[in-house]
C-alpha positions as CSV (number, residue, x, y, z in Angstrom):
1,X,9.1,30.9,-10.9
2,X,7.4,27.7,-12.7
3,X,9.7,26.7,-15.8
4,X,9.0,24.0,-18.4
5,X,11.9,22.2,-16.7
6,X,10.2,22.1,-12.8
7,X,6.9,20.8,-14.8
8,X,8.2,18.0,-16.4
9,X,10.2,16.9,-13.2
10,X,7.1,16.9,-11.1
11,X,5.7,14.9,-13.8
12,X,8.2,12.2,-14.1
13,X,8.4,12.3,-10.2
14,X,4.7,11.5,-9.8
15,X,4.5,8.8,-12.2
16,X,7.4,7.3,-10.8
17,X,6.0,7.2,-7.2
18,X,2.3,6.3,-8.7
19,X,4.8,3.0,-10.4
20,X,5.7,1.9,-6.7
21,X,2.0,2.3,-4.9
22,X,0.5,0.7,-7.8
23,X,-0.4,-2.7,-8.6
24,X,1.8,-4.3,-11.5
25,X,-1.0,-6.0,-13.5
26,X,-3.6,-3.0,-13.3
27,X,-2.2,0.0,-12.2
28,X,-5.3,-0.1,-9.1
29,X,-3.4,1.5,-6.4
30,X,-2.4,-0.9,-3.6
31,X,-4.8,-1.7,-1.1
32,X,-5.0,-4.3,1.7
33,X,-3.6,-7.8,-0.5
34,X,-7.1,-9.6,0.3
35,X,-8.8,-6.7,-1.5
36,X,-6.6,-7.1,-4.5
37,X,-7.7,-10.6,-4.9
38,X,-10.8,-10.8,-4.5
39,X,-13.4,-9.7,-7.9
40,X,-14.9,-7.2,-5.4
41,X,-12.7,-4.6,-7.2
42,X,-15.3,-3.8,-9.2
43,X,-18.4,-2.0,-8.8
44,X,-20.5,-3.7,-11.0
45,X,-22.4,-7.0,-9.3
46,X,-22.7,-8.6,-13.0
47,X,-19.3,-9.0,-13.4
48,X,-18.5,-10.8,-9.4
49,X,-21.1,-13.8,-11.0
50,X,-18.6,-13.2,-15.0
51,X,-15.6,-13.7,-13.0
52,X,-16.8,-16.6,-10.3
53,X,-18.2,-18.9,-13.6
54,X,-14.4,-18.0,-15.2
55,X,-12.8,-19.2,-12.0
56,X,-11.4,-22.4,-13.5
57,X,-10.6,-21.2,-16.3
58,X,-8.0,-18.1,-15.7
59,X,-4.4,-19.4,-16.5
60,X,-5.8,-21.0,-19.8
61,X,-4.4,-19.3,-22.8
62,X,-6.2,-18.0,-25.3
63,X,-6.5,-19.0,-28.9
64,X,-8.7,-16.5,-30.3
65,X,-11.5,-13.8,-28.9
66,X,-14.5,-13.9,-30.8
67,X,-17.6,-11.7,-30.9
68,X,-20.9,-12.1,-30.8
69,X,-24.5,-9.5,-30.4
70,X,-22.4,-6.7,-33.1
71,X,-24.7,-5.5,-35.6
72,X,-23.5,-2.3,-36.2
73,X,-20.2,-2.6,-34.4
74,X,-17.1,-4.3,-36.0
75,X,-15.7,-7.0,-34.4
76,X,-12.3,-5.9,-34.5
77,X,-13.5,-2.7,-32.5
78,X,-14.2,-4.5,-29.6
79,X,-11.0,-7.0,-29.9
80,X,-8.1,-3.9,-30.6
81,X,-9.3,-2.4,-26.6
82,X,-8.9,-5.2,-25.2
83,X,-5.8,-5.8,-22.8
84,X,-6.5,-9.2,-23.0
85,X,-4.7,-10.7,-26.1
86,X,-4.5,-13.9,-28.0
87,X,-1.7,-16.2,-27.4
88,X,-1.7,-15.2,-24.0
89,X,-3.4,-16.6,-20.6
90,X,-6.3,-15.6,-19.6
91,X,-5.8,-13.0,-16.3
92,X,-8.2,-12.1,-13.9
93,X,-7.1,-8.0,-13.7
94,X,-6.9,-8.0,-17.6
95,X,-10.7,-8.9,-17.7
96,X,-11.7,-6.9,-15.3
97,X,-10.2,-4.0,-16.6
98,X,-11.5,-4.9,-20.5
99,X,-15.2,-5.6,-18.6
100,X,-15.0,-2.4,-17.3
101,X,-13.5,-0.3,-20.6
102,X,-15.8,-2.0,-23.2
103,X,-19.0,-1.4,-20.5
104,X,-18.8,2.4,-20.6
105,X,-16.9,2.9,-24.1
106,X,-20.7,4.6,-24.7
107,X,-22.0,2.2,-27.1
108,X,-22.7,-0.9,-25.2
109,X,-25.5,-1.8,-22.7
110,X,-23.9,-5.0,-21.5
111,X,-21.4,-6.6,-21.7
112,X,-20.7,-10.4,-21.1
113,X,-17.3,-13.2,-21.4
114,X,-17.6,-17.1,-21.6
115,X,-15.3,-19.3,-22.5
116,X,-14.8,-22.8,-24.8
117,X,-12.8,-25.1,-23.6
118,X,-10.3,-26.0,-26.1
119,X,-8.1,-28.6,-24.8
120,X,-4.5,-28.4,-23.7
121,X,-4.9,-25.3,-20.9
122,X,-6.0,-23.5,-24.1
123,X,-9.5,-21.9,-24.7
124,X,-11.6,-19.8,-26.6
125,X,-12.6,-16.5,-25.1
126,X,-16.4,-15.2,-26.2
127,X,-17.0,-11.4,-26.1
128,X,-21.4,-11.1,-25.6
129,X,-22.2,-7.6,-26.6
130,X,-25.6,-5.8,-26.5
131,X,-25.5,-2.0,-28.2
132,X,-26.9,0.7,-27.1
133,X,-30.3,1.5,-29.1
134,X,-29.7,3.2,-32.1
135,X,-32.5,6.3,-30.8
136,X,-29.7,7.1,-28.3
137,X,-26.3,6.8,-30.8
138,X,-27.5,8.8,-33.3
139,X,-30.4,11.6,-32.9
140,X,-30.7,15.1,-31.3
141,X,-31.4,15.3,-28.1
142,X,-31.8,18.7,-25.7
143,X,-29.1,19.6,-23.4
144,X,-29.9,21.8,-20.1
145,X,-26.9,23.0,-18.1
146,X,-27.3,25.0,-14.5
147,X,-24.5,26.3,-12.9
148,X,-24.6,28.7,-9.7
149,X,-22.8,31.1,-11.3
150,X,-23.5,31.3,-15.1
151,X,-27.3,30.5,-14.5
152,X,-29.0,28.2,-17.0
153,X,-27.4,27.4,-20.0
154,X,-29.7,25.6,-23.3
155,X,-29.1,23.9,-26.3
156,X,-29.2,20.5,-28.2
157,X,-26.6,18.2,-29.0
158,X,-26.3,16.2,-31.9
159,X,-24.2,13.1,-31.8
160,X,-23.1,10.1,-33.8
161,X,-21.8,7.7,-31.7
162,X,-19.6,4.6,-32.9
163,X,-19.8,6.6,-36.2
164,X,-19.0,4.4,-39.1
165,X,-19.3,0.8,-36.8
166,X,-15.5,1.5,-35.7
167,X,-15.5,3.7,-32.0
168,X,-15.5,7.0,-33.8
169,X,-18.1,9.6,-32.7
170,X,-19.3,12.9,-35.0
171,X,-21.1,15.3,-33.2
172,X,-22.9,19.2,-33.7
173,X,-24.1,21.3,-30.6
174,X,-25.7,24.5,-29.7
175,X,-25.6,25.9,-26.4
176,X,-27.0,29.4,-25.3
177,X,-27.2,31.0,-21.7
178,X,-30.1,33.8,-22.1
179,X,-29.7,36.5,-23.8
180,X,-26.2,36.7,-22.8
181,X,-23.6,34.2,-25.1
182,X,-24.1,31.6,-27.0
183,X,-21.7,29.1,-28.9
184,X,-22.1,25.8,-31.8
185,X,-19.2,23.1,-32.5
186,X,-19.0,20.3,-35.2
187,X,-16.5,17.3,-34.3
188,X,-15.0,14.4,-35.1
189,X,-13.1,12.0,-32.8
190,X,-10.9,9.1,-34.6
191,X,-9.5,6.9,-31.7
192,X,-8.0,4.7,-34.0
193,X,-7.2,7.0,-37.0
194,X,-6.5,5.0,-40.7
195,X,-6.5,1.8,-38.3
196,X,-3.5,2.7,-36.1
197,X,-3.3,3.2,-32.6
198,X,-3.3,7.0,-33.2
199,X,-5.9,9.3,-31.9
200,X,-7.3,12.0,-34.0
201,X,-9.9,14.5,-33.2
202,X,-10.6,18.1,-35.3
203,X,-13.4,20.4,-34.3
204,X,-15.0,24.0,-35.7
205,X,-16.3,26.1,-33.1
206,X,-18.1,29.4,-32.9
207,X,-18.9,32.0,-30.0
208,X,-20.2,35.1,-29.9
209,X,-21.3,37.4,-26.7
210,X,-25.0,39.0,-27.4
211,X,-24.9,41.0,-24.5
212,X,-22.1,44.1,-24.6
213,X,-20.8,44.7,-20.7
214,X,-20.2,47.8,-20.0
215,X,-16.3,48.7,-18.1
216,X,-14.9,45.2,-18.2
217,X,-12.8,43.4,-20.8
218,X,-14.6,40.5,-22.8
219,X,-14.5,38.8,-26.2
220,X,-17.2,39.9,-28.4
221,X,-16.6,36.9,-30.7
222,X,-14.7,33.9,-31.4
223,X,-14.3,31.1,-34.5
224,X,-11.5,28.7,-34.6
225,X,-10.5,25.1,-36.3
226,X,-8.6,22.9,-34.0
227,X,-6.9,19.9,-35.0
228,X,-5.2,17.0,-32.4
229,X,-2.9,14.1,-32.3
230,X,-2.6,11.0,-29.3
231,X,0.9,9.1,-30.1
232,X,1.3,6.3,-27.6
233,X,4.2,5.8,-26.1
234,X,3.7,2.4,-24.3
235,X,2.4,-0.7,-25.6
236,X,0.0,-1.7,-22.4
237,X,-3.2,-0.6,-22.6
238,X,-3.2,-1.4,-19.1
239,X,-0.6,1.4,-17.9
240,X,-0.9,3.8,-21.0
241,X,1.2,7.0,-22.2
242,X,0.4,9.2,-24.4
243,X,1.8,12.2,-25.7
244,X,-0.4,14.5,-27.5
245,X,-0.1,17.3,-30.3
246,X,-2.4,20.3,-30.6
247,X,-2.8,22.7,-33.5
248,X,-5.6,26.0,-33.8
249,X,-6.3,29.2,-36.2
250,X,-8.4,31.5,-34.4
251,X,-10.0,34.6,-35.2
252,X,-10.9,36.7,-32.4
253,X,-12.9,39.8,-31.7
254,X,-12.4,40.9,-28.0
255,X,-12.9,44.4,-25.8
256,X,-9.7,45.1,-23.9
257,X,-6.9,47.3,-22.3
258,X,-3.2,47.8,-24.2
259,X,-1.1,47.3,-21.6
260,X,-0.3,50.6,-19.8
261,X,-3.0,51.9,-21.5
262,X,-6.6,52.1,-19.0
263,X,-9.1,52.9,-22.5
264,X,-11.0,50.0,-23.5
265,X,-10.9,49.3,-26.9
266,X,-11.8,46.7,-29.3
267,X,-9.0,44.3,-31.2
268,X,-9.4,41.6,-33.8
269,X,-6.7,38.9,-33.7
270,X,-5.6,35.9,-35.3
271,X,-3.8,33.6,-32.9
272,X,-1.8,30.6,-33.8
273,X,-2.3,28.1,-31.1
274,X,-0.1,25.1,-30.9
275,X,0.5,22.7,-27.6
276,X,1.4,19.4,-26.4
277,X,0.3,17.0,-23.3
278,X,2.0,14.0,-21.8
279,X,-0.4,11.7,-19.5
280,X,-0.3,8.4,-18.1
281,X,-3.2,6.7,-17.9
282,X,-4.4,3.6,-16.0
283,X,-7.7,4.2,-15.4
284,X,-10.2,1.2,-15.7
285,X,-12.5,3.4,-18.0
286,X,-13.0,6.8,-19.5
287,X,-16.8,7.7,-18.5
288,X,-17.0,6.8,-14.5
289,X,-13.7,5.4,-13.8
290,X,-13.7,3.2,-10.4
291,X,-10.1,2.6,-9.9
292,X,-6.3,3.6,-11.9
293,X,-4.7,6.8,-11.9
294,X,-4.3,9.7,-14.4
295,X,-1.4,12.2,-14.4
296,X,-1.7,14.4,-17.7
297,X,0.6,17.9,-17.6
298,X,-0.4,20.1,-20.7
299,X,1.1,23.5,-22.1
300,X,-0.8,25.3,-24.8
301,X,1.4,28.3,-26.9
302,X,-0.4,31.5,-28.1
303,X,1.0,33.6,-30.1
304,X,-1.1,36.7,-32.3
305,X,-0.4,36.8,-36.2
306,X,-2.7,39.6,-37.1
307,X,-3.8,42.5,-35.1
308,X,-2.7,43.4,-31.3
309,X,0.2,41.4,-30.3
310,X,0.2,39.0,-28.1
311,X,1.5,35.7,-26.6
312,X,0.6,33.8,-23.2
313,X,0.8,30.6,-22.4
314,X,-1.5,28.0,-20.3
315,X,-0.1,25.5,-18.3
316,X,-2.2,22.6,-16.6
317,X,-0.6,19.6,-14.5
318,X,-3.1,17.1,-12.7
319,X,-3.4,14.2,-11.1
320,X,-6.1,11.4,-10.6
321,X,-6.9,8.8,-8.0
322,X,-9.3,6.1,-8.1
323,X,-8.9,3.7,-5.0
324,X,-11.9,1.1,-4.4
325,X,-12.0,0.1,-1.0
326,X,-15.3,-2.1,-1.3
327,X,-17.1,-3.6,-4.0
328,X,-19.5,-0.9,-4.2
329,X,-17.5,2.2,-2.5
330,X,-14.8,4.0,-4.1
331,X,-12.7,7.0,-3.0
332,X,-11.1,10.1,-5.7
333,X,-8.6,12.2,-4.9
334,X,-8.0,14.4,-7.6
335,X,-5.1,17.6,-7.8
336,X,-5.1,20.3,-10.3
337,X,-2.5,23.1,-11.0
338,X,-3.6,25.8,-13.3
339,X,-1.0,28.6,-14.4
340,X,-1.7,31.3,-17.2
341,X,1.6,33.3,-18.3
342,X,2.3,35.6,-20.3
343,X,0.0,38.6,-21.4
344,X,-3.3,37.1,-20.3
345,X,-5.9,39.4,-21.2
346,X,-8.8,39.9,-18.2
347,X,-11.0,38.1,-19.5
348,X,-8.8,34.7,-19.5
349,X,-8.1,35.1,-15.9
350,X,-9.2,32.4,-13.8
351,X,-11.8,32.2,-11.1
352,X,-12.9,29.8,-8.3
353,X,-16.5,28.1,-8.3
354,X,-19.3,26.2,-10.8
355,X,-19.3,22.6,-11.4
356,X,-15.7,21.6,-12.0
357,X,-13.6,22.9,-9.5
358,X,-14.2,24.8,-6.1
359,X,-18.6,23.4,-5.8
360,X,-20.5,25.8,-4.1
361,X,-18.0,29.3,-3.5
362,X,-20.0,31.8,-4.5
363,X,-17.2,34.7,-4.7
364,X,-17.1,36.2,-8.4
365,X,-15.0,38.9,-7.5
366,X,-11.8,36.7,-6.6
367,X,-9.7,36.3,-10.3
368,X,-5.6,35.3,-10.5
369,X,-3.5,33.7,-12.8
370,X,-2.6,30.3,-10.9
371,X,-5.5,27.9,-9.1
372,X,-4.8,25.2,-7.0
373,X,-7.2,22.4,-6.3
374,X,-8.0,19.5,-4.9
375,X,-11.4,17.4,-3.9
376,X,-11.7,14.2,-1.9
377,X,-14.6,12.3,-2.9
378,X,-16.3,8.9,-2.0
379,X,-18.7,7.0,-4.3
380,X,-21.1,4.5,-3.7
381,X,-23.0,2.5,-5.5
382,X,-26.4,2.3,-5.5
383,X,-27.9,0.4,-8.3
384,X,-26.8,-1.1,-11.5
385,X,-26.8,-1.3,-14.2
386,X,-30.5,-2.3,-14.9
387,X,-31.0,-3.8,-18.4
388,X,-34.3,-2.1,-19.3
389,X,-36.2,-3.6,-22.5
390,X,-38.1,-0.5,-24.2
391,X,-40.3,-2.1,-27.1
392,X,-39.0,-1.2,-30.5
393,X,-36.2,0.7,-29.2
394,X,-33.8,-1.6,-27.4
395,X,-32.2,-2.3,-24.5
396,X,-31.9,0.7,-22.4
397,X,-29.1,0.6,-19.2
398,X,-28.8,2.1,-15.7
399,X,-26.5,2.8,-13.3
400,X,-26.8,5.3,-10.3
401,X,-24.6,6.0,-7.9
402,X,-24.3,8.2,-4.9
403,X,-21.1,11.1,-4.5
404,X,-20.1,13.3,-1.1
405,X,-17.1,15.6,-1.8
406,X,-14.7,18.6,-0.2
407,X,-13.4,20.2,-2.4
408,X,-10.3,22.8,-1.3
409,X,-8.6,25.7,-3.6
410,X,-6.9,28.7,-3.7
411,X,-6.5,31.3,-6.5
412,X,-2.9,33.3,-6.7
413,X,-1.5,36.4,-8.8
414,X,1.1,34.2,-9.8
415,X,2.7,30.7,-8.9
416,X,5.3,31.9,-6.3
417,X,2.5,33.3,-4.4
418,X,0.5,30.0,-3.5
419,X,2.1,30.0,0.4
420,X,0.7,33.1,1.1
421,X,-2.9,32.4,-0.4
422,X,-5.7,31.7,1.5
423,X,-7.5,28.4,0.7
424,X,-11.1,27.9,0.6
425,X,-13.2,24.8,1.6
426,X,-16.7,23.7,0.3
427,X,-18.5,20.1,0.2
428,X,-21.4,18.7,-0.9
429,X,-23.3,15.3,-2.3
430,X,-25.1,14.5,-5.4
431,X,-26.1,11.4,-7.7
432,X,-24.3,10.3,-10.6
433,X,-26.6,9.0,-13.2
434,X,-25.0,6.5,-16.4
435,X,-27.1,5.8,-18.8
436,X,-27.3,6.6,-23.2
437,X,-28.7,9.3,-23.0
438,X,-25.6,11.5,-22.2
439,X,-23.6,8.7,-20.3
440,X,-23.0,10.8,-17.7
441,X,-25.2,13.1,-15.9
442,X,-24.5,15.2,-12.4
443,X,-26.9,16.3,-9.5
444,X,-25.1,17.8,-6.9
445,X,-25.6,20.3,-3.9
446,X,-22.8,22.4,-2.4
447,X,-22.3,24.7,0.3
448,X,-19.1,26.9,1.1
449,X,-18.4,29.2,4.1
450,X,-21.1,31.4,3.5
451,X,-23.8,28.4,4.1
452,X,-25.2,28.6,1.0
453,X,-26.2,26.0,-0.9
454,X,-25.6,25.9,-4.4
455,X,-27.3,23.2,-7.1
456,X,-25.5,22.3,-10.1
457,X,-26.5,19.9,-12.7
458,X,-23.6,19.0,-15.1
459,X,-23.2,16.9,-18.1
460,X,-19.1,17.4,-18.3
461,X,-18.0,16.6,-14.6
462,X,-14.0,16.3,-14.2
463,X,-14.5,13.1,-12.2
């Protein structure tokens, strides 16, 4: 039986072992020592011809980081992500990993270091920033989604990026898949909230199915305000842990069976939803990463206050690898665990396929309560980023790059019955477009046992 207990020892146990394969200054997991010192480590060709005209001056220590190209960004936005720190000498990994982060925070199109000599082994370091054009930060734009198993899904999505000048982003979407469901959200993401190292996100989101299914359980409709907390709980921003607070209200109108009972019916609920995550986090950025490690193991509490009662809980453990192996290849190895206990209603149990676990299975009829997954992925770059001038809108950036995956799963009734579950193997390739317009956009083919290919187009890729 999974307990709380078993969780968190398989937590500690992975970051542990992910302490001793990693490297101390970057958390890059360790590959051949040549490799490690060379600037091929990252993908990005700009920053091999950053670090070469820095060569002589890593070791020197740094007096004070100033910033330059900000117009709507404050200066201490850019200066509080940095691992790189005043007072302190001037390391090669550090600058990498703050080229990296700062390049796809989502509101820069490049990003560029020199340095002024200041005598003594001291220097000044210059941060050169060019933002994104404001016609991609804050307007609507459309949104189309197509998965292989839900079909095409529409909407628009409204967001304010680096709302305020400080890294926060607003946002308001509408998405709709026929005539079938459709859903709206309003956000507001704080990574920094009141100027401290806290992150702070609420949102207010709405669903409601249009269609009414006939003989199967299904929520008719669905509104709830979530709020959300990031304490850190390490001072590095190079090896990071977090620990994170969740809070909901929900209101729920849903078609369902009483247990023992076969007679569909219809419920509404109020559900109090409260949870927690732990992750460690060493990843060299948020949007494409290209090297680091992630381990996050999450538990989310619900618990009915009105109407039928209820309580599950959803448990989620995973585990991230990002190993470059070449200045423009890099391989991901990724591990999920999924486990839903409790009184799960049908329509919460899990399935395998669409574009963020098992690509390309095409079996709708196979549901449980615990998934397993992995995929094994390599990515190679292919071009980018292009700096593009568009007249009287701005400097527009580019980066493509080319994915083949496997990705393997099985689906369980519970968690003691994973040995005896049959796992199921698909791959595929696609091309991972970066760019402001939704900084991260999936094309990808798949094909499982049955030979079928499968095209999926994704804005919200795990990897």
């Amino acid at each position: 039986m999974l307990t709380m207990r078993l969780i968190l020892q398989i937590f500690i146990f992975t970051i542990v072992i992910s302490s001793f394969v990693s490297n101390p200054a970057s958390g890059t997991p360790k590959v051949s020592p040549a490799l490690l010192n060379r600037s091929s480590l990252s993908v990005d060709f700009r920053w091999k011809q950053i670090s070469e005209d820095l060569g002589d001056d890593y070791g020197k220590v740094v007096d004070s980081i100033i910033v330059r190209g900000n117009r709507a960004t404050k200066s201490y936005v850019v200066t509080r992500e940095m691992a790189t720190r005043e007072g302190e000498e001037l390391e090669r990994e550090k600058l990498l990993r703050d080229y990296s982060y700062l390049k796809w925070m989502g509101i820069f199109s490049d990003v560029d270091f020199k340095v002024e000599d200041a005598g003594n082994n001291h220097c000044i370091l210059i941060v050169d920033v060019v933002e994104r054009p404001n016609l991609f930060m804050k307007y609507p734009y459309p949104v189309v989604n197509y998965d292989f198993k839900k079909g095409i899904s529409y909407g628009f999505n409204w967001k304010v990026k680096n709302f305020r000048g400080v890294g926060e982003e607003i946002g308001f979407s509408v998405l709709k898949r026929r005539e079938i469901e459709e859903g709206a959200g309003l956000y507001w993401i704080m990574p920094w909230f009141v100027g401290k190292r806290i992150r702070f996100s609420t949102s207010i989101n709405a669903y409601r199915r249009v269609e009414e299914p006939v003989g199967i359980e299904y929520i008719k409709s669905r509104y709830y305000t979530k709020f959300s907390f990031g304490l850190p709980l390490s001072m590095s921003l190079m090896r990071q842990l977090w620990l994170g607070m969740r809070l909901s209200i929900e209101e729920r109108e849903s078609v369902q069976r009483e247990r023992d009972d076969l007679e569909l019916k219809s419920y509404k609920q109020d559900f109090l939803l409260t949870g927690f995550s732990i992750y460690y986090d060493s990843r060299d950025n948020y949007v494409s990463p290209w090297r680091g490690t992630l381990i996050s193991f999450d538990a989310d509490f619900y618990n009915s206050f009105r109407g039928l009662r209820q309580s599950y809980t959803f448990y989620s453990f995973k585990h991230d690898l990002f190993v470059p192996v070449t200045r423009g290849i890099s391989i991901i190895s990724a591990f999920d665990l999924h486990v839903r206990d409790g009184d799960v209603a049908e329509f919460f149990r899990m399935g395998l396929g669409g574009s963020t676990d098992l690509r390309g299975y095409v079996n709708g009829n196979l549901e449980g309560d615990t998934k397993l997954l992995h995929t094994f992925q390599v990515k190679a770059h292919v071009f980018g980023p292009v700096i593009i001038p568009l007249p009287k809108v701005g400097k527009f950036d580019v980066t493509v790059s080319a994915v083949a995956f496997m990705d393997n799963g099985l689906l369980a009734g519970h968690f003691d019955d994973i040995p005896d579950s049959q796992v199921y193997t698909t791959g595929g390739f696609g091309i991972e477009l970066l760019s402001p317009l939704q900084d991260r956009v999936r094309f990808e083919v798949a094909a499982g046992e049955s030979g079928t290919a499968a095209f999926i187009v994704s804005s919200h890729s795990r990897f």
